[in-house]
C-alpha positions in Angstrom: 294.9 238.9 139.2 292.2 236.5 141.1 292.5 235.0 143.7 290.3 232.1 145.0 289.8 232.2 148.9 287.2 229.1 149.1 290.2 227.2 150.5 292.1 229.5 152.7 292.0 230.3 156.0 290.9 233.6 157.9 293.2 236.6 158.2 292.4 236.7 162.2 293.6 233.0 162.5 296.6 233.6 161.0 297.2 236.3 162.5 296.6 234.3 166.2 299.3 231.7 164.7 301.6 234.2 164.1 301.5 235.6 167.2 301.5 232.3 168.9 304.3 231.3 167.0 306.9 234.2 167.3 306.8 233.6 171.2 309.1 229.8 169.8 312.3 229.4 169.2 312.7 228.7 165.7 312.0 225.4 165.1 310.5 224.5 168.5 307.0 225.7 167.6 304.9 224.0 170.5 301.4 222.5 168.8 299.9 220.7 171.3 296.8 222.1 173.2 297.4 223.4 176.0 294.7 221.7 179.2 291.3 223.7 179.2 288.8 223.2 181.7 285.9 221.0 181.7 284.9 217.7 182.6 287.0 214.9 181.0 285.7 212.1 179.4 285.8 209.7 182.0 282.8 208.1 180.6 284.6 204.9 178.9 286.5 204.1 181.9 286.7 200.5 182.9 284.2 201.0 185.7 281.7 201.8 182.8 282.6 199.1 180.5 282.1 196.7 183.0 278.3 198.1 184.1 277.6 198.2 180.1 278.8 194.5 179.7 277.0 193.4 182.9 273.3 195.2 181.5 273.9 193.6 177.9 274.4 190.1 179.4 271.5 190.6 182.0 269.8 191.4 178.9 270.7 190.7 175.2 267.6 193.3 174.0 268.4 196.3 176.0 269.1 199.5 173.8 271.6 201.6 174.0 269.0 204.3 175.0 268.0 201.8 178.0 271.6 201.7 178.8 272.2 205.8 178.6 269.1 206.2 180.7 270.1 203.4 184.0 273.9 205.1 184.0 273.7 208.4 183.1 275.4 208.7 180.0 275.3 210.0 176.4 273.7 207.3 173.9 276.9 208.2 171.8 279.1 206.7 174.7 277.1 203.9 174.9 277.5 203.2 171.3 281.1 203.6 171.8 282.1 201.6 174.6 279.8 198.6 173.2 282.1 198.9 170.1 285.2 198.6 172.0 283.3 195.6 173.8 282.8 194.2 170.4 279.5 194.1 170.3 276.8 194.7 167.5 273.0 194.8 167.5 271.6 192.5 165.3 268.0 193.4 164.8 265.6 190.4 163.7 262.5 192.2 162.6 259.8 190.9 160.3 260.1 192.3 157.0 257.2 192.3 154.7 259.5 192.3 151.4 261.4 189.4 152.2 258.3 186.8 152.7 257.5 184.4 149.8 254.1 184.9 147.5 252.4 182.2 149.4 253.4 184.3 153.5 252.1 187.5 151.7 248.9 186.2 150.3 248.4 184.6 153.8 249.4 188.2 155.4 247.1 189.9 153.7 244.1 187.1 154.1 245.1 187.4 157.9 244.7 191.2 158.4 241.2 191.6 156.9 
């Protein structure tokens, strides 16, 4: 007889669940985590949103890496909170492979 265990979970953490579960009434099997200690995410608080809206106003160009560095905050939580803002960075950058035959020929005729 095989038995595949690519998709199974580990002895130990059933065991833990067993345990965990015995402790219930049957039926009433509690799931939810219990609190843990730490510091909460208090990062995307209003306060916050409000100082990320105020920097991107003050300045359309700032980065998010700008904004992590003036308040102190993970460039992840930046990126999040300008999401629930609604905003998106729209980068306008020259791009070599978009210019016509004639821009590139003048490109290259300018850089030698």
């Amino acid at each position: 007889m095989l038995i595949s265990y690519v998709n199974t979970v580990n002895k130990n953490t059933v065991n833990r669940w067993a345990i965990k579960f015995r402790e219930c009434e049957p039926g009433r099997a509690n799931i939810v985590d219990q609190l843990r200690s730490g510091r909460p995410v208090s990062v995307t608080d209003d306060k916050n949103q409000n100082q990320v809206d105020e920097l991107i106003k003050h300045d359309r160009r700032i980065t998010q890496k700008q904004i992590a560095g003036r308040l102190g905050m993970y460039k992840e939580r930046v990126g999040y909170i300008t999401d629930l803002l609604g905003y998106t960075k729209v980068c306008s950058r020259f791009v070599p492979r978009m210019l016509t035959p004639e821009k590139k020929v003048f490109k290259i005729v300018k850089n030698l």
